[in-house]
Backbone bond lengths (Angstrom), bond angles and torsions (degrees), N, CA, C in turn:
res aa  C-N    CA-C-N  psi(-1)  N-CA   C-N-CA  omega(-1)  CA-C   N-CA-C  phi
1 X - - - 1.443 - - 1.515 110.18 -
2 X 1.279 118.10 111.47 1.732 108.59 166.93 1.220 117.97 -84.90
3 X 1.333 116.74 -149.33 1.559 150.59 -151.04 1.908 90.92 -85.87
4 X 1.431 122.14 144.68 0.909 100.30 156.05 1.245 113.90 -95.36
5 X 1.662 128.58 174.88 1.565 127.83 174.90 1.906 109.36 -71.24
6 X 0.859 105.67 120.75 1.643 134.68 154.40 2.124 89.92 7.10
7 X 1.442 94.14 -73.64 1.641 98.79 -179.17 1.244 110.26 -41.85
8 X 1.059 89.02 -61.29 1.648 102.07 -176.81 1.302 121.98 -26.90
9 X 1.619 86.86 -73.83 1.482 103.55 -161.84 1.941 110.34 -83.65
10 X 1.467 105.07 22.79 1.573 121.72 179.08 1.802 99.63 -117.55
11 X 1.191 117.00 -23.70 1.443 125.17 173.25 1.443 112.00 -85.42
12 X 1.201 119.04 -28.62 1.883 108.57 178.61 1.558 89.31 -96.84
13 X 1.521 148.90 -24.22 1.011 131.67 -149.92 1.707 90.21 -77.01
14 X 1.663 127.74 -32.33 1.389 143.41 -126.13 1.862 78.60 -118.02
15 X 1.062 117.02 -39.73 1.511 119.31 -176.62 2.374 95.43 -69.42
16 X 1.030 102.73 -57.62 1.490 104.50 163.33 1.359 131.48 -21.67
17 X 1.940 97.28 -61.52 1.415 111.47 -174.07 1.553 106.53 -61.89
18 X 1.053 118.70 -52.70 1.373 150.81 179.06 1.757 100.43 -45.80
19 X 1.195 119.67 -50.99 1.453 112.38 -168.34 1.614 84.60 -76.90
20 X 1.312 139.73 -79.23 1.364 161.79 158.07 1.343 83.28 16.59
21 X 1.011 131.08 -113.43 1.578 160.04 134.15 2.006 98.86 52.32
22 X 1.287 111.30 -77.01 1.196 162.64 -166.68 2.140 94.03 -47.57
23 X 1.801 66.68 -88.60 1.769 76.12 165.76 1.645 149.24 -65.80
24 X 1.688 99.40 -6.33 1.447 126.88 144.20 1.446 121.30 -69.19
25 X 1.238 116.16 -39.10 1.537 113.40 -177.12 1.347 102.46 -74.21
26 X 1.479 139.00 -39.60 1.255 147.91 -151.25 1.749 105.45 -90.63
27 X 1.113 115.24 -19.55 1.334 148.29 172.11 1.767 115.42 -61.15
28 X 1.607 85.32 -61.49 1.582 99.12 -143.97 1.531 91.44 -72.00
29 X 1.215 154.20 -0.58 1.791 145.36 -163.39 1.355 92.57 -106.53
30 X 1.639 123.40 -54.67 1.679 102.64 -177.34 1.928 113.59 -68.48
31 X 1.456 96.27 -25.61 1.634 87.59 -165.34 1.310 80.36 -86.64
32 X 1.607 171.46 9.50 1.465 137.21 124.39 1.096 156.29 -58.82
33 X 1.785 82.89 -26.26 1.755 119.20 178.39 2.030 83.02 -71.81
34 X 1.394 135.26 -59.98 1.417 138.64 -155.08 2.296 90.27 -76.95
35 X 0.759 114.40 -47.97 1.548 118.23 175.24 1.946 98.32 -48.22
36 X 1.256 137.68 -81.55 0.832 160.02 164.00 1.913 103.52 -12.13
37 X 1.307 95.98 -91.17 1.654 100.79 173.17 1.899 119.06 -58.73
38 X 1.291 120.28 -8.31 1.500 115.28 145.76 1.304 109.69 -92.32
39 X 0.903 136.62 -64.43 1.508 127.33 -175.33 2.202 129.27 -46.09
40 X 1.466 79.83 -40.41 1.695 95.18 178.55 1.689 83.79 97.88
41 X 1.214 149.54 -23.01 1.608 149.84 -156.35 2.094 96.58 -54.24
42 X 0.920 96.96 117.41 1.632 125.30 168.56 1.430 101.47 89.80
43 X 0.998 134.59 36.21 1.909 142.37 -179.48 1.449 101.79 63.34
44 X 1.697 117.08 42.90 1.819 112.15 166.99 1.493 111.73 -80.74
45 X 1.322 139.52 119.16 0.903 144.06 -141.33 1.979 109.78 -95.54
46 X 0.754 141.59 168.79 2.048 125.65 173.61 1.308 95.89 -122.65
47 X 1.151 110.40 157.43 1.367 134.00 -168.59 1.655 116.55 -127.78
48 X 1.241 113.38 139.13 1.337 128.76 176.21 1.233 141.02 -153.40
49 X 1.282 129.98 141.46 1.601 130.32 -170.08 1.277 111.81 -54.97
50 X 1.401 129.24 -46.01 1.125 127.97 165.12 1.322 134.31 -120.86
51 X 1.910 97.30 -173.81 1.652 95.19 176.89 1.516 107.23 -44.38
52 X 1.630 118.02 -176.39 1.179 155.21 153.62 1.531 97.55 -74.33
53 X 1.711 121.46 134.31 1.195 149.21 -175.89 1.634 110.11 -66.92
54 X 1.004 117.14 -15.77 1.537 142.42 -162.38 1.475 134.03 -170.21
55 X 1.623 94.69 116.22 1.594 93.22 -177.58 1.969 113.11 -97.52
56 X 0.597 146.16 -177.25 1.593 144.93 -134.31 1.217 84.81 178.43
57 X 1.698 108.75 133.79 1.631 112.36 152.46 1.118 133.33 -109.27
58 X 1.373 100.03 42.43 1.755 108.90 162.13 1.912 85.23 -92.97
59 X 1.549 98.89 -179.81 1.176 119.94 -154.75 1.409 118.12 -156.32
60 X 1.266 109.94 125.32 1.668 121.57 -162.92 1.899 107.69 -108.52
61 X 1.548 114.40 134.62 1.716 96.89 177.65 1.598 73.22 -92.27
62 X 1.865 100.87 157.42 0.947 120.12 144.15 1.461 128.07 -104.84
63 X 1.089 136.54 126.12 1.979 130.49 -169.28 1.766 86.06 -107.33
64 X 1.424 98.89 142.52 1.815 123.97 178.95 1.747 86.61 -114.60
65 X 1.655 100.91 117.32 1.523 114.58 136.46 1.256 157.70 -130.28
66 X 1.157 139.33 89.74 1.615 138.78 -167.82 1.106 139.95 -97.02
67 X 1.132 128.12 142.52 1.142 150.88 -130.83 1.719 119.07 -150.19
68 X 1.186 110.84 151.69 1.828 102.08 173.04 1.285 106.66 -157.25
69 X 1.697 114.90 156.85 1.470 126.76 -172.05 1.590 92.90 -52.06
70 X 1.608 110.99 157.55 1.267 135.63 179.83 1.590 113.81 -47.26
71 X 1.697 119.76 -45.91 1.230 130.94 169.68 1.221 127.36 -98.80
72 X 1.420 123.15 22.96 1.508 120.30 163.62 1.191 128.18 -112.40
73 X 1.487 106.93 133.03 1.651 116.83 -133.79 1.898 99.75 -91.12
74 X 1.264 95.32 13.04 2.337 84.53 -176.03 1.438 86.07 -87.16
75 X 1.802 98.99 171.29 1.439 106.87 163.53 1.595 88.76 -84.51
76 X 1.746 93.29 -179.71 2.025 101.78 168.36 1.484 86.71 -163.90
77 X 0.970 121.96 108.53 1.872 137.45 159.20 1.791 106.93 -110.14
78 X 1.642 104.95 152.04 1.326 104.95 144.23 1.303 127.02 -74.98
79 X 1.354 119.89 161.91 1.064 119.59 168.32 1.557 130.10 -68.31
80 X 1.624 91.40 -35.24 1.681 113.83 -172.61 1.206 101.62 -134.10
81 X 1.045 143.73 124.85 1.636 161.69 -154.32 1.735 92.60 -98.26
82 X 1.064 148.80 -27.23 1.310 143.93 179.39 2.043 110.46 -172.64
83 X 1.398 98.56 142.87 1.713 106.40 169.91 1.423 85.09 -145.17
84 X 1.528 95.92 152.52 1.529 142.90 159.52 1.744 101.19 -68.94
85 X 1.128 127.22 142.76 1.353 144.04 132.46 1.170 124.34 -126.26
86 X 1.362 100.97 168.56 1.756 111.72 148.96 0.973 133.99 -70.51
87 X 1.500 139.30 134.24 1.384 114.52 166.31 1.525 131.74 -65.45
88 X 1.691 112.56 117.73 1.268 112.51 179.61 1.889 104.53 116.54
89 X 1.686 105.99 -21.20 1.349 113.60 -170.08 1.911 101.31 -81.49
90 X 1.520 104.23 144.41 1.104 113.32 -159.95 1.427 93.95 -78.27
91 X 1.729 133.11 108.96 1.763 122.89 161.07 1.548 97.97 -100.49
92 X 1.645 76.89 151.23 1.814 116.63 166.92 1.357 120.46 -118.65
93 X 1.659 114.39 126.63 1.441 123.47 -145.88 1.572 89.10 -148.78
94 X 1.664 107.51 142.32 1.560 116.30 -171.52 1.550 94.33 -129.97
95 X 1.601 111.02 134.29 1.776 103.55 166.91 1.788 78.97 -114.03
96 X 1.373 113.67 -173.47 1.505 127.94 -161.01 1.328 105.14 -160.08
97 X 1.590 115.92 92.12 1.762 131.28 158.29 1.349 114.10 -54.29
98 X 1.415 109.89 140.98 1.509 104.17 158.43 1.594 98.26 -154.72
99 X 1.712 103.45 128.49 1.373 105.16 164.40 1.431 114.67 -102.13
100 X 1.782 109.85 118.34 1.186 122.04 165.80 1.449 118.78 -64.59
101 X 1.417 136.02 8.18 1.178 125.45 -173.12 1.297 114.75 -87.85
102 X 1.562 114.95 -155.32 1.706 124.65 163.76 0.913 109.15 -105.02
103 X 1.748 133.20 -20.01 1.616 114.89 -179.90 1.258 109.06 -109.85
104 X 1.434 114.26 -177.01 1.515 124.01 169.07 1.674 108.94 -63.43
105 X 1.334 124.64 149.54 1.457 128.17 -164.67 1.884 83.44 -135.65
106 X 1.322 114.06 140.87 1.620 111.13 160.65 1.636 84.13 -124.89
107 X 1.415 89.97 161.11 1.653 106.50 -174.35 1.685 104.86 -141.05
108 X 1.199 117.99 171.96 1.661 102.62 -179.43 2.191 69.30 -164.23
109 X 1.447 103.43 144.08 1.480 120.00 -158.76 1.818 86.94 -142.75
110 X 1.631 95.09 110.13 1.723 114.69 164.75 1.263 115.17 -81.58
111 X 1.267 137.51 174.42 1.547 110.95 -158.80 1.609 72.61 -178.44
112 X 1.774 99.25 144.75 1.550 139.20 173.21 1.222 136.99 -121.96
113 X 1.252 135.21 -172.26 1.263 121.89 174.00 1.616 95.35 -173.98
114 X 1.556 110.32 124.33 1.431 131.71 -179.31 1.865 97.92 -104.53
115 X 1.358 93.54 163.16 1.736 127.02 -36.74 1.842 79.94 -66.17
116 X 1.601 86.65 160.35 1.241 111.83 167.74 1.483 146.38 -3.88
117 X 1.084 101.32 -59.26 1.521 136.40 176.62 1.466 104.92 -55.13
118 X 1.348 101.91 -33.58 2.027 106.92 -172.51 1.305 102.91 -90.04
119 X 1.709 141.33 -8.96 0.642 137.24 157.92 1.715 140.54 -18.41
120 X 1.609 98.22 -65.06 1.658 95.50 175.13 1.349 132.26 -71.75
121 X 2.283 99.95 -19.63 1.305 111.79 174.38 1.650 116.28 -89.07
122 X 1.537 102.14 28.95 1.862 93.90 -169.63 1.891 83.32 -118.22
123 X 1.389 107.86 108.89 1.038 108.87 -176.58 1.944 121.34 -113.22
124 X 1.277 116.25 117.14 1.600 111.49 -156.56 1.434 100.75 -82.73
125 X 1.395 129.59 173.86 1.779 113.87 -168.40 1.708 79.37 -136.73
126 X 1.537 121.38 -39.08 1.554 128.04 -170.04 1.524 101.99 -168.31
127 X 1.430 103.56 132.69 1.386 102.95 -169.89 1.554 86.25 -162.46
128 X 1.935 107.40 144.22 1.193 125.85 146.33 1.400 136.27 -20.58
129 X 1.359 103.49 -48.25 1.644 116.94 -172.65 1.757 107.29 -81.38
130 X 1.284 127.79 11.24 1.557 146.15 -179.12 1.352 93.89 -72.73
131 X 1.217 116.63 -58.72 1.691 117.57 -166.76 1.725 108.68 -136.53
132 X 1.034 121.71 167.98 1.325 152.71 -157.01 1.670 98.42 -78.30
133 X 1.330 107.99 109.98 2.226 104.57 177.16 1.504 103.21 -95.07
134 X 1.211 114.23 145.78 1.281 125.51 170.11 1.947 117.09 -111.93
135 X 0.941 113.12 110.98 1.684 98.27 -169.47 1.807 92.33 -118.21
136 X 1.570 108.60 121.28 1.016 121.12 141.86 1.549 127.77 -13.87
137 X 1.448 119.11 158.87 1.993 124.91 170.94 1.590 76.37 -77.35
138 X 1.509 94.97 115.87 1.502 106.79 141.51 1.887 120.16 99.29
139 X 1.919 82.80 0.78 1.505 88.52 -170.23 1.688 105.84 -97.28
140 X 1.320 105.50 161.40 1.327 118.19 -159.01 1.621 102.00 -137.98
141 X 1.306 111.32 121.37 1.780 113.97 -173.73 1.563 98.93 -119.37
142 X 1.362 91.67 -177.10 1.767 106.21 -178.28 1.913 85.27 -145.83
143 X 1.337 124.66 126.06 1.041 133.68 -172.00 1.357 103.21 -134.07
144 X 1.982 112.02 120.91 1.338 125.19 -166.17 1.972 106.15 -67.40
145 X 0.703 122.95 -136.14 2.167 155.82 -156.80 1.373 97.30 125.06
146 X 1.434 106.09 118.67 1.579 94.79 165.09 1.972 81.84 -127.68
147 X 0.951 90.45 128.14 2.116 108.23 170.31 1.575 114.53 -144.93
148 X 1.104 117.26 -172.46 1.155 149.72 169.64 1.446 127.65 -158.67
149 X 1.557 105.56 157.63 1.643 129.85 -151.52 1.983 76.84 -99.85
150 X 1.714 94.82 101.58 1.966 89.86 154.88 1.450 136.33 -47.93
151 X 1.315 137.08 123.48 1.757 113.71 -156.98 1.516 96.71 -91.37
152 X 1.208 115.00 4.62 1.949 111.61 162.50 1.720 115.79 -56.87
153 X 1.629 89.32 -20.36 1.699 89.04 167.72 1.246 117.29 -68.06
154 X 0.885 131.98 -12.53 1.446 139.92 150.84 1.655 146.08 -41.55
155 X 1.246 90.51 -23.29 1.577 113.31 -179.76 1.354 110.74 -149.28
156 X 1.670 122.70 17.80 1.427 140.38 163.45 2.071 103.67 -68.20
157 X 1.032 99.65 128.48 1.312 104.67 165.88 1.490 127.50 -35.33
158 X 1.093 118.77 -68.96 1.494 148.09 175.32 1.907 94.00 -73.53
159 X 1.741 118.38 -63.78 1.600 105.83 -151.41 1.123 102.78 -70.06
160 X 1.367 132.32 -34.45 1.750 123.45 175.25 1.359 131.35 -39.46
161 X 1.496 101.34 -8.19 1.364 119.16 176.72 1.796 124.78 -81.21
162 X 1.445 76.52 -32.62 1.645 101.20 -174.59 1.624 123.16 -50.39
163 X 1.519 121.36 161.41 1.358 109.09 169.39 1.457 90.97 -167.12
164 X 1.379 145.51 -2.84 1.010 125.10 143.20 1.590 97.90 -159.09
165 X 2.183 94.69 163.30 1.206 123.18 -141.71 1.183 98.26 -125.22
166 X 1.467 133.71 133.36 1.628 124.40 -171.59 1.711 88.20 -130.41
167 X 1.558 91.77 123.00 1.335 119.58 171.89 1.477 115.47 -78.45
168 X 1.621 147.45 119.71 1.082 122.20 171.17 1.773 113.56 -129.56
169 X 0.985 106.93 169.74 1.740 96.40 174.71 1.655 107.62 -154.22
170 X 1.508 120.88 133.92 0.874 112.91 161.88 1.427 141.10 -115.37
171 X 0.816 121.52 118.52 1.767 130.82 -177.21 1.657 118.84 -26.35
172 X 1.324 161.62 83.52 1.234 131.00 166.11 2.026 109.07 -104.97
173 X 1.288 102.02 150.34 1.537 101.75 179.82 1.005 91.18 -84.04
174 X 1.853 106.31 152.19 1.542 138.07 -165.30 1.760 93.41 -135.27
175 X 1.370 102.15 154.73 1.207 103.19 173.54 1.926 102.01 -90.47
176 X 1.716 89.58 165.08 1.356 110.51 -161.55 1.743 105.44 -69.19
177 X 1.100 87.48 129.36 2.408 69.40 172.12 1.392 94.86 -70.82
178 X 1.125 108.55 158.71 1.649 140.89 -148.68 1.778 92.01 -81.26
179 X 1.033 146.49 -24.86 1.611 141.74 166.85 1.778 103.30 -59.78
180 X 1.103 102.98 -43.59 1.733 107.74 -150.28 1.613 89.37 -90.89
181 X 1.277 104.52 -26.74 1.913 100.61 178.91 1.480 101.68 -80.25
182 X 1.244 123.92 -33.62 2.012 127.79 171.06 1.368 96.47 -58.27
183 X 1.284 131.97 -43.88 1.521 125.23 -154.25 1.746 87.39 -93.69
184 X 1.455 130.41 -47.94 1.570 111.23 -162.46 2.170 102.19 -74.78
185 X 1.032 113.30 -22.35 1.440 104.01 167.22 1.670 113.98 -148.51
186 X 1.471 102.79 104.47 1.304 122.21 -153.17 1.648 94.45 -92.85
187 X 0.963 145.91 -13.21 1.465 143.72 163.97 2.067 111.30 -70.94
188 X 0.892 98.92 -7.64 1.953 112.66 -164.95 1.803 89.74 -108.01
189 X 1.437 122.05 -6.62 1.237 117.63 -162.09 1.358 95.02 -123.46
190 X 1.209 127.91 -19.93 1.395 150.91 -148.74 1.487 91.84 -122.98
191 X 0.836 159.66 12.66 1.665 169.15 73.33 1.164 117.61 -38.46
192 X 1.227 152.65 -45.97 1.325 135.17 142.72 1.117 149.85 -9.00
């Protein structure tokens, strides 16, 4: 076996970079989205089955804010603009969709946590923003967060500092899964 030619061996090196390349990009969204939710890094919040092991009577405000993409037509408010807790004490918090339209709207709601730092200790137990809402023309929900403030914020470098936590979420429309789009216009399905 010899040498390969120069071309050659400049065309598989470039075919390499290229695969290399490729499979880094395809990579890099779950391992940031998984970087992010261990770290708390950009206000990604952690999640858990249950309460916190310990409640603490120091006390965290939490502030609720929402928000939605430029073209999606529901309202989205909190219910309660701010609560008091404990640290470690389990709160329950409602924001409230409503699509004024005529068709079915699905929505899917990304969600933060200010400032930053409170991130890894803002921990969700069951929340709305888990899965994809669909609201009916005309329907109107009340959608839970039930979390708690980790009391490791407590002896966090930066979170010991803390005293309040701004919850936010934003709305974007999702398309319909393909049952609920047969059922909102049943003549478009009925051509098929």
């Amino acid at each position: 076996m010899g040498k390969l030619a120069p071309t050659t061996r400049t065309a598989a090196q470039t075919v390499g970079v290229v695969l290399v390349m490729g499979a880094l990009a395809w990579a890099s969204v779950p391992f940031y989205d998984w970087f992010c939710r261990v770290t708390g890094f950009g206000g990604a919040t952690g999640v858990a089955s249950q309460g916190a092991d310990q409640v603490l009577d120091q006390t965290m405000i939490v502030r609720f804010d929402a928000s939605k993409e430029r073209d999606m037509p529901w309202e989205f408010t909190p219910l309660q603009r701010e609560m008091e807790i404990r640290i470690g004490e389990t709160g329950l918090a409602f924001y409230e969709a409503y699509n004024p339209t005529d068709r079915p709207i699905a929505g899917t709601a990304s969600y933060n946590v200010a400032p930053y730092a409170a991130g890894g200790f803002f921990t969700k137990i069951d929340c709305f923003c888990f899965e994809m809402q669909v609201l009916q023309p005309g329907e109107r929900v009340q959608m839970p967060v039930t979390f708690f403030v980790d009391p490791e914020i407590t002896t966090d470098r930066e979170g010991k500092f803390l005293h309040t936590i701004t919850l936010s979420y934003t709305f974007y429309e999702t398309d319909l899964p393909q049952e609920q789009a047969a059922l909102a216009n049943p003549t478009a399905s009925a051509v098929n």
